[in-house]
C-alpha positions as a printed Julia matrix, in Angstrom:
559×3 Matrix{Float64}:
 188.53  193.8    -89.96
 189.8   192.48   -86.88
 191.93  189.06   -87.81
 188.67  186.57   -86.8
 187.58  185.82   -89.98
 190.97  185.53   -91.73
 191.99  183.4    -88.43
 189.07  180.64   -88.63
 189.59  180.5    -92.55
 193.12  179.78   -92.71
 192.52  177.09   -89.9
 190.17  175.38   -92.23
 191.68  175.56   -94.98
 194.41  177.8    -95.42
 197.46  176.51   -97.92
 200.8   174.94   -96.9
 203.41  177.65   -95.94
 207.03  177.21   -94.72
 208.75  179.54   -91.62
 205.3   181.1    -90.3
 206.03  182.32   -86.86
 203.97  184.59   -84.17
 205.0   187.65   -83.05
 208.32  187.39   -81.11
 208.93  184.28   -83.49
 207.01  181.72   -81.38
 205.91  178.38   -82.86
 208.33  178.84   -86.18
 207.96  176.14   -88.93
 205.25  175.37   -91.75
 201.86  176.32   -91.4
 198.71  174.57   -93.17
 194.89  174.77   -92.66
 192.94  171.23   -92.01
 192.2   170.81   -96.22
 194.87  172.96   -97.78
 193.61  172.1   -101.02
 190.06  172.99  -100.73
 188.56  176.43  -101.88
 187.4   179.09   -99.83
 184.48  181.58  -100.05
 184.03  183.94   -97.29
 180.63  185.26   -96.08
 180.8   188.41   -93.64
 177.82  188.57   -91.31
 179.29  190.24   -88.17
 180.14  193.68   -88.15
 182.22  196.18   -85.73
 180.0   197.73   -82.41
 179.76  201.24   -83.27
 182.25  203.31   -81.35
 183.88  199.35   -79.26
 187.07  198.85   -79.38
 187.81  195.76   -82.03
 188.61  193.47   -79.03
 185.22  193.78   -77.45
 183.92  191.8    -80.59
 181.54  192.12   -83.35
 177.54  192.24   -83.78
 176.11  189.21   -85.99
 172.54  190.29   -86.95
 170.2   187.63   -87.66
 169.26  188.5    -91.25
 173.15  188.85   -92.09
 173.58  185.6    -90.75
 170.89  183.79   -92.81
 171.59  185.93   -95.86
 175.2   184.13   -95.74
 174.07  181.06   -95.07
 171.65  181.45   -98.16
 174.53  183.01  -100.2
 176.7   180.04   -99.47
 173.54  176.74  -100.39
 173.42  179.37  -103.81
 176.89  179.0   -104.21
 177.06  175.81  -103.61
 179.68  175.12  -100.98
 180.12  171.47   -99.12
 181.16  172.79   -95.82
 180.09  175.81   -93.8
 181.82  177.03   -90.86
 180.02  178.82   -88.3
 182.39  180.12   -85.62
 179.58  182.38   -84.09
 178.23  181.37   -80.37
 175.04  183.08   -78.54
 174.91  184.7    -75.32
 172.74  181.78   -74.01
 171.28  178.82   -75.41
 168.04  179.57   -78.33
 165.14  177.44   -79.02
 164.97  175.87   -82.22
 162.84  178.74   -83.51
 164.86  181.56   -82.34
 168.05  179.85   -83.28
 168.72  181.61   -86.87
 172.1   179.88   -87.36
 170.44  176.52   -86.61
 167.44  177.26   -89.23
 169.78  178.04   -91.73
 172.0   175.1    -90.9
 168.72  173.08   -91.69
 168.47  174.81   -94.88
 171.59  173.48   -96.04
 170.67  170.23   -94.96
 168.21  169.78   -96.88
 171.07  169.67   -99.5
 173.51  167.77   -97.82
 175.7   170.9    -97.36
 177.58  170.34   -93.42
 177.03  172.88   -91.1
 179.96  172.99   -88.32
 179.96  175.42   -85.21
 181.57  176.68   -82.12
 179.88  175.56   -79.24
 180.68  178.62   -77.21
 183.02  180.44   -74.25
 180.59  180.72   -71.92
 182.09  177.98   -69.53
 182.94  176.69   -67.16
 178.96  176.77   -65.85
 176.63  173.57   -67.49
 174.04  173.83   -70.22
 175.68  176.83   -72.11
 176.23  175.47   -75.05
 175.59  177.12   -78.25
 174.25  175.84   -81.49
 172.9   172.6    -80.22
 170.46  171.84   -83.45
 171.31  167.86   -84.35
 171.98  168.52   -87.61
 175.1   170.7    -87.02
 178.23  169.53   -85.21
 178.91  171.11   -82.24
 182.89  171.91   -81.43
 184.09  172.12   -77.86
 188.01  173.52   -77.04
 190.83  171.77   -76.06
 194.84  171.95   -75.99
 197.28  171.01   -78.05
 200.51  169.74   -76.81
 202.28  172.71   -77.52
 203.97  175.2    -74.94
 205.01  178.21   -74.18
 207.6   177.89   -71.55
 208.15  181.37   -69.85
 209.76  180.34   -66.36
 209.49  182.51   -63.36
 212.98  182.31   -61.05
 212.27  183.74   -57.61
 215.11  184.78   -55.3
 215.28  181.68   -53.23
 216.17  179.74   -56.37
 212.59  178.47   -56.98
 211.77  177.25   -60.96
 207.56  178.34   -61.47
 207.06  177.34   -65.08
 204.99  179.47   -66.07
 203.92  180.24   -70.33
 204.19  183.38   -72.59
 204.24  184.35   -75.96
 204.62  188.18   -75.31
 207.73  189.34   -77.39
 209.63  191.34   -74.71
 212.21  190.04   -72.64
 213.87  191.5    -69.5
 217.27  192.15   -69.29
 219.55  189.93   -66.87
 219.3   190.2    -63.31
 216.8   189.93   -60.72
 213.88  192.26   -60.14
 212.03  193.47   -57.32
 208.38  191.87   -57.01
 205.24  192.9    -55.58
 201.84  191.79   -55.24
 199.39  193.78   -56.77
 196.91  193.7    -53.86
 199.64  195.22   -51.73
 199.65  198.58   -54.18
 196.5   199.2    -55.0
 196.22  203.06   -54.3
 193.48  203.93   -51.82
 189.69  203.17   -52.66
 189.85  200.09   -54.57
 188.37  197.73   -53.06
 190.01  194.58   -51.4
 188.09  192.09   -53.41
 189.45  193.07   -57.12
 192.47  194.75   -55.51
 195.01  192.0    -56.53
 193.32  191.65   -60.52
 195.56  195.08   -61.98
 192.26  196.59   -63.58
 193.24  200.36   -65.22
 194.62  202.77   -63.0
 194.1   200.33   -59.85
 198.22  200.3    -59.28
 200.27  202.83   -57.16
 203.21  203.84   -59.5
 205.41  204.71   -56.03
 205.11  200.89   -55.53
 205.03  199.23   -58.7
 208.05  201.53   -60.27
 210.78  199.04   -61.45
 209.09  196.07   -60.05
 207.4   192.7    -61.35
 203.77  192.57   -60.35
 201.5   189.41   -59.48
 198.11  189.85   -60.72
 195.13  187.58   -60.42
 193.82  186.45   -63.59
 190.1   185.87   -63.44
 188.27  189.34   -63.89
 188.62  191.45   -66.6
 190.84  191.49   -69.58
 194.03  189.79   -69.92
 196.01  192.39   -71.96
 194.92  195.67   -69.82
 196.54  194.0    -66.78
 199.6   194.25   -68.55
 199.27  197.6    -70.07
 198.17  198.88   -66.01
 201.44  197.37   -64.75
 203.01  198.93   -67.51
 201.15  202.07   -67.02
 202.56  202.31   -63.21
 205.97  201.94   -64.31
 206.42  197.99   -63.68
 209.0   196.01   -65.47
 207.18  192.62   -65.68
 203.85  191.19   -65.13
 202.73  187.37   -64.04
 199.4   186.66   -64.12
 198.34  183.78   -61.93
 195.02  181.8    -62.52
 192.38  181.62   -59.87
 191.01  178.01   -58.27
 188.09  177.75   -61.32
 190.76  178.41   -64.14
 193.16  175.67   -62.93
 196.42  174.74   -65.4
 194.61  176.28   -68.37
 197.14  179.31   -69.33
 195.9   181.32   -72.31
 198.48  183.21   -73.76
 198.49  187.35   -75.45
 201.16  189.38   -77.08
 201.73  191.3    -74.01
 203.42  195.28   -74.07
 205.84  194.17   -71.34
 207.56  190.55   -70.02
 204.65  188.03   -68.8
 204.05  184.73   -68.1
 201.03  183.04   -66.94
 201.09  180.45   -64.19
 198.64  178.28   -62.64
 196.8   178.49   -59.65
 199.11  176.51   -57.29
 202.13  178.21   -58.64
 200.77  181.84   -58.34
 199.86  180.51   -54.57
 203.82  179.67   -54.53
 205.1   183.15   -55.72
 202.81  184.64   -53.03
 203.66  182.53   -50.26
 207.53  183.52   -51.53
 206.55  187.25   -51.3
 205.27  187.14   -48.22
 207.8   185.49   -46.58
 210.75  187.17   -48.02
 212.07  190.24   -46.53
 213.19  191.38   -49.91
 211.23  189.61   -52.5
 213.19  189.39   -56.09
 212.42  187.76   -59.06
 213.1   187.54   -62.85
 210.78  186.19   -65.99
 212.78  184.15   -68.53
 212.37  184.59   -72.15
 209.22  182.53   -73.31
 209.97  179.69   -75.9
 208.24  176.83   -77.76
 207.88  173.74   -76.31
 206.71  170.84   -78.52
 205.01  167.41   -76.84
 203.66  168.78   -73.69
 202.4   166.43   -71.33
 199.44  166.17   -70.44
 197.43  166.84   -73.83
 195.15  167.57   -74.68
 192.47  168.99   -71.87
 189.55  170.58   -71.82
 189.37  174.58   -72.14
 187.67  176.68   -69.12
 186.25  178.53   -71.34
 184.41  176.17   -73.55
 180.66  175.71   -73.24
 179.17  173.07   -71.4
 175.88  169.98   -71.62
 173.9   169.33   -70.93
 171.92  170.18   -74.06
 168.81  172.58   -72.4
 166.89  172.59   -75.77
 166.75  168.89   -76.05
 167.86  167.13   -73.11
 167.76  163.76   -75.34
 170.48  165.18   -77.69
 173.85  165.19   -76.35
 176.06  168.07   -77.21
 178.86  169.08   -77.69
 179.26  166.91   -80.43
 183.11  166.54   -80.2
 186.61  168.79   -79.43
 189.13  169.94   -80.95
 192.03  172.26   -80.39
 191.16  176.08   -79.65
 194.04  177.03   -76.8
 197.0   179.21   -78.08
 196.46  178.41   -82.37
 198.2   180.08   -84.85
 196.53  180.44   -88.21
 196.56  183.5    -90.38
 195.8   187.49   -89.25
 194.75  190.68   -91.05
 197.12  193.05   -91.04
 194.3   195.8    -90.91
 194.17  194.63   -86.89
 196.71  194.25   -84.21
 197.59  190.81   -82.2
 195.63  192.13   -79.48
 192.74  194.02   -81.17
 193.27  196.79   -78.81
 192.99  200.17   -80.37
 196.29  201.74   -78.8
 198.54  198.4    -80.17
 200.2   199.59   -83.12
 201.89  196.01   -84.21
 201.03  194.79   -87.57
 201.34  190.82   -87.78
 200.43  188.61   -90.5
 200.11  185.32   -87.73
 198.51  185.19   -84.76
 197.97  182.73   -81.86
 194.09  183.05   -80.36
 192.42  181.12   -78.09
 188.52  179.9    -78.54
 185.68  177.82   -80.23
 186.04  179.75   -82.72
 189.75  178.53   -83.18
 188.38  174.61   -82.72
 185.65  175.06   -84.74
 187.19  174.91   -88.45
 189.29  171.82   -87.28
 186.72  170.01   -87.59
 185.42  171.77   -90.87
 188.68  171.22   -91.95
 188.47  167.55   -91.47
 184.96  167.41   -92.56
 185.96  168.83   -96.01
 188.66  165.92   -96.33
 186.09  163.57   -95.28
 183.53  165.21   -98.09
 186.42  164.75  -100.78
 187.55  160.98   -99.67
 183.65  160.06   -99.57
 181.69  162.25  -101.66
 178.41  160.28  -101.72
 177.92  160.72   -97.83
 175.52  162.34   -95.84
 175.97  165.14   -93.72
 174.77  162.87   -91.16
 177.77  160.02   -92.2
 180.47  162.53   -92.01
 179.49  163.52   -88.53
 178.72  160.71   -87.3
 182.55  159.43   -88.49
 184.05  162.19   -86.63
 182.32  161.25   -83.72
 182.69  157.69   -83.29
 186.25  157.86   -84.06
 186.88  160.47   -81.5
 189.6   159.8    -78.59
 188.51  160.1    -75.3
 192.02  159.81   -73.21
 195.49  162.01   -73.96
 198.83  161.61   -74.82
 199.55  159.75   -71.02
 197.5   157.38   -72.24
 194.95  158.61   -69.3
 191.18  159.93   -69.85
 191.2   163.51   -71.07
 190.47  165.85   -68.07
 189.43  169.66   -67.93
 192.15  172.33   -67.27
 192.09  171.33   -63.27
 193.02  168.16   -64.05
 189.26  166.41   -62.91
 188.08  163.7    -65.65
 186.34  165.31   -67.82
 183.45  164.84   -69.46
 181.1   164.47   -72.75
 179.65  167.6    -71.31
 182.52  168.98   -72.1
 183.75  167.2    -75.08
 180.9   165.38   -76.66
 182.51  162.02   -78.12
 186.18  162.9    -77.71
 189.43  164.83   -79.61
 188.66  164.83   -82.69
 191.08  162.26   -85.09
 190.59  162.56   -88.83
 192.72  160.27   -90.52
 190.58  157.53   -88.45
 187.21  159.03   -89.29
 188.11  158.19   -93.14
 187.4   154.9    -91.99
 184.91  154.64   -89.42
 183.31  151.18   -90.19
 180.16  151.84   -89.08
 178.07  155.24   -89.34
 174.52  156.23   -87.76
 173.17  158.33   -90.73
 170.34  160.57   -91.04
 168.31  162.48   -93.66
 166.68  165.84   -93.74
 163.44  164.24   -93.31
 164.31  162.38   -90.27
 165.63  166.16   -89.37
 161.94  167.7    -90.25
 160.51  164.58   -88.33
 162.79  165.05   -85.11
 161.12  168.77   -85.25
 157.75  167.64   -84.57
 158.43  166.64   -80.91
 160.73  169.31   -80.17
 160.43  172.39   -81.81
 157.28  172.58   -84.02
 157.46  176.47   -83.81
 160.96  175.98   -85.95
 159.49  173.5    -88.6
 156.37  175.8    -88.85
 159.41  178.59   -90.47
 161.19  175.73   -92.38
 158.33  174.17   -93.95
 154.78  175.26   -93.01
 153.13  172.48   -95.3
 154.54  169.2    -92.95
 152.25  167.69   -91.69
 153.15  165.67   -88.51
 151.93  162.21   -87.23
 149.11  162.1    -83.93
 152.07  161.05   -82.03
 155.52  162.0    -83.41
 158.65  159.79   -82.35
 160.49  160.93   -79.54
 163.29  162.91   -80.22
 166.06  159.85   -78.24
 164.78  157.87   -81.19
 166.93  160.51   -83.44
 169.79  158.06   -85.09
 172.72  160.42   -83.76
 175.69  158.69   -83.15
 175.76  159.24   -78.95
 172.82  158.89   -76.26
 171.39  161.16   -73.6
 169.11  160.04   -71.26
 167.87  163.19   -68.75
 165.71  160.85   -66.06
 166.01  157.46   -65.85
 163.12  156.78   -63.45
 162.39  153.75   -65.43
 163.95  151.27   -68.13
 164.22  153.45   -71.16
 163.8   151.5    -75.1
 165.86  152.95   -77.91
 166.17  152.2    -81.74
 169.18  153.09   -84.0
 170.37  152.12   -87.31
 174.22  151.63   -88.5
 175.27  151.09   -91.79
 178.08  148.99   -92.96
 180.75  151.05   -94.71
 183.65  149.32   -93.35
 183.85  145.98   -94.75
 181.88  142.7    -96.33
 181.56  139.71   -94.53
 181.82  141.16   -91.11
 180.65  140.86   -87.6
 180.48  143.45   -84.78
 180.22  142.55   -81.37
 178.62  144.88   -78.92
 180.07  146.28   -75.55
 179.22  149.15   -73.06
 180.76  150.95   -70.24
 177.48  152.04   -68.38
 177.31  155.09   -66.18
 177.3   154.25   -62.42
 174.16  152.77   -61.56
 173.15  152.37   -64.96
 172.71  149.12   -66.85
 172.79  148.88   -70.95
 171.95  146.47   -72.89
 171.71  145.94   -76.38
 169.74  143.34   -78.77
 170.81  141.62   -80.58
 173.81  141.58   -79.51
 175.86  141.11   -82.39
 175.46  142.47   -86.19
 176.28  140.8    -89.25
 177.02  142.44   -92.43
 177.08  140.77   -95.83
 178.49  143.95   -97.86
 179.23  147.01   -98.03
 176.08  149.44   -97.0
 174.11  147.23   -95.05
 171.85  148.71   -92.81
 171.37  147.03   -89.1
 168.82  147.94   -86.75
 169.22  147.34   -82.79
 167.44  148.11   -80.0
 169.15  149.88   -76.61
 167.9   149.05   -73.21
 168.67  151.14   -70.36
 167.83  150.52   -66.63
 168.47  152.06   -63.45
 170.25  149.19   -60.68
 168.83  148.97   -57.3
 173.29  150.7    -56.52
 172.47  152.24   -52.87
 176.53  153.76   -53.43
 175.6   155.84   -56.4
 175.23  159.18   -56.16
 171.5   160.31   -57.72
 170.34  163.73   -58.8
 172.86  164.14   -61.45
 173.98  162.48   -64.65
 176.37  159.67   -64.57
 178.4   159.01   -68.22
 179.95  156.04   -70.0
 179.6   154.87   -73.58
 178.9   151.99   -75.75
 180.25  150.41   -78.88
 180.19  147.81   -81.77
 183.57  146.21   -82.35
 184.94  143.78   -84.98
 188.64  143.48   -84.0
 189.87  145.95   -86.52
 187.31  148.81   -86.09
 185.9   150.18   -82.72
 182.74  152.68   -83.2
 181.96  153.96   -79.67
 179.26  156.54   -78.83
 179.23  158.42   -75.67
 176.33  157.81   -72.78
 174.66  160.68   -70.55
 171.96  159.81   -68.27
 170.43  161.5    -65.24
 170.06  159.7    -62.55
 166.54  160.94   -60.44
């Protein structure tokens, strides 16, 4: 047992509880999981690597992975969260959680996974199968104010949720590149790996580490090793303002890129360099929030190009949610600390926010499909933060649907979407014959597929991907009414650059309540000599009525 499992479950659907702190008593108050009310039953298909430490993770074999998914259509659950990723991106056939998920399609059972940590590189994105929703990482806009005070009177905010604080006073500080004992190299020199740090220069002093190879924690632990008082681990250029927090051994705080470039330029131009790390604390309604994780996987979709993924984000960065008290906070195997909270960082973490929300959604409509649940979550999503500015990733660029499919997630609107793209297992089985007909021979070897299958952009999903747009591109979807009678939705679009969309007609009309509406999309490439080409371009379009605004992300690929 290493706290995962009870983590993701209590996110999902853990029950109210009042004065749940971390260790060190960050982010005190009442706890609850996304449907508090809902019931759980756990399925364990990931095991411990024989003689790995607990934080190097688990093994998920294929056939324990089906065998739960099977377990859990017999049982006859509504949701199933899946916060398992892959090393790399599987075909349809070689995808077992994705053939499993299509299992419990086939009786409307939701499948919801992590997308991955294998960012910040493109097109390694786990769990991309259509008929699963695919959860990106974001922030939330909590904080964990640890500030750094440097001897010239310089403020670096920097955030920590380790439980030690240093006693008054200022503190010598070093960088760690500048006491490396002899033979490690210059390149890693400054990143504090084990027994990389003279103690003759680290004794008594805060160290600056860089934070972008190896493992958070066991920079600590070497500072602490060498005899240093305090550690501040500084992101590199590709992390940017994303600080993921640990329960430290000794006084930390992690600071961004620019600041760690401050505290450096201090060092080195201070005679006698001080410093001292202020007790961390929780900060409520950071600003901005919420932004992309580094760490979460990235579109494009490289086993269907015409499906966009991820589907959606939600938060993952620094979440608290239950822990087994069989582990540690850290997982390592020398941390003796017993908690029964924890914050963690992940898809993992995001991933049963939206199975939370999903099971609401499942309770407030039970007659939906899979396909209508998803397809609420996603056209409901927000797409700019709490600066009223579009979300961006942890540099602070724009992000995105790459990055965070439709948007940050927003359940109390997804209970009433107004419109939904739905989609049965059939269409599901159908979609298979263009793109993975290896995968449907294993689901159902008695299909028999049309001469010429539809293409798999023709899939209703509730966003478009387009991956070259060398000529004008024709694509059908269906919406059904489950907003309200009588109405009439007006279309609008925010092309990508160099991109034009139209759609016909132009406006729906719905008499009642379940109405289906067919429309056709057209997309063109303009004649735009000032676009950039050779990579995709996004935007989004949408059917409004005044009252509800369904909007679907756009990805298309420019030649």
């Amino acid at each position: 047992m290493d706290g995962h499992g009870t983590q993701t479950a209590s996110t999902a659907a853990g029950r109210q509880v009042s004065d749940v702190a971390a260790l060190g008593g960050f982010t005190k108050g009442m706890a609850s999981g996304g449907a508090p009310l809902a019931r759980l039953a756990i399925y364990k298909a990931c095991w411990a690597i024989p003689n790995q430490p607990k934080f190097d993770g688990n093994t998920c074999f294929e056939e324990d992975m089906l065998a739960a998914i099977d377990d859990a259509i017999a049982d006859g659950v509504n949701i199933l969260s899946v916060s398992i990723g892959t090393g790399e991106p599987l075909r349809y056939e070689d995808d077992m959680i994705g053939l499993g998920a299509l299992h419990a399609a086939k009786r409307n059972i939701l499948v919801v996974c992590s997308a991955g940590n294998n960012g910040p590189a493109p097109g390694t994105l786990s769990n991309p199968a259509p008929w699963v929703i695919t959860v990106g990482a974001s922030s939330l806009d909590r904080a964990f104010f640890a500030p750094v005070i440097l001897g010239n009177g310089w403020e670096i905010v920097g955030q920590s949720f380790t439980p030690y604080n240093l006693n008054e006073g200022m503190y010598p500080i070093i960088y760690a590149g500048d006491a490396a004992v002899p033979g490690v190299l210059q390149d890693v020199a400054g990143q504090c790996h084990p027994d990389s740090l003279n103690p003759e220069m680290v004794n008594g002093k805060i160290v600056v580490c860089w934070n972008n190879l190896g493992v958070r924690v066991n920079k600590g632990i070497e500072v602490k090793r060498a005899g240093g008082v305090g550690v501040i681990l500084a992101n590199t250029l590709a992390d940017g303002n994303e600080l993921i927090c640990d329960a430290h051994f000794l006084p930390e705080t992690a600071v961004t890129y620019d600041d760690g470039n401050k505290i450096l330029q201090y060092i080195y131009y201070t005679k006698n360099p001080m410093a001292m790390i202020r007790p961390g604390r929780t900060e409520l309604n950071y600003k901005p929030s919420p932004f992309m994780a580094e760490f979460s996987s990235r579109g494009p979709n490289v086993v269907d190009p015409n499906i966009l993924k991820p589907d959606i984000t939600a938060p993952g960065i620094n979440i608290l949610a239950g822990w087994s008290e069989a582990s540690s906070p850290t997982k390592f195997p020398d941390d003796r600390r017993s908690v029964k909270y924890n914050l963690y960082s992940g898809t993992s973490m995001s991933c049963p926010h939206v199975s939370g929300a999903a099971a609401l959604l499942r309770a407030i409509h039970p007659d939906w499909s899979i396909a209508a649940i998803k397809s609420a979550l996603m056209t409901t999503a927000w797409i700019t933060n709490n600066l009223d500015k579009p979300i961006t990733d942890a540099a602070g660029n724009i992000a995105t649907p790459f990055q965070f499919g439709s948007g940050h997630f927003r359940p109390i609107k997804a209970a009433d979407p107004g419109l939904i793209y739905d989609s049965s297992y059939d269409d599901y089985i159908l979609y298979l014959c263009s793109v993975g007909p290896k995968a449907l021979n294993k689901i159902d070897s008695t299909f028999k597929c049309p001469d010429e299958p539809p293409s798999s952009v023709n899939l209703n999903y509730p966003s478009l991907a387009i991956p070259n747009l060398d000529n004008t591109v024709i694509i059908t979807r269906t919406i059904t009414n489950v907003g309200r009678n009588n109405s009439k939705y007006l279309f609008e679009a925010n092309p990508p650059p160099g991109v034009r969309v139209d759609a016909s007609p132009s406006t729906l009309y719905f008499d009642q309540i379940g109405q289906k509406q067919s429309f056709k999309i057209t997309v063109s490439p303009i004649n735009d000599p000032t676009v950039r080409k050779s990579e995709y371009g996004f935007g989004w379009y949408s059917w409004t009525d005044g009252y509800y605004s369904v909007r679907s992300p756009i990805a298309v690929y420019l030649p």
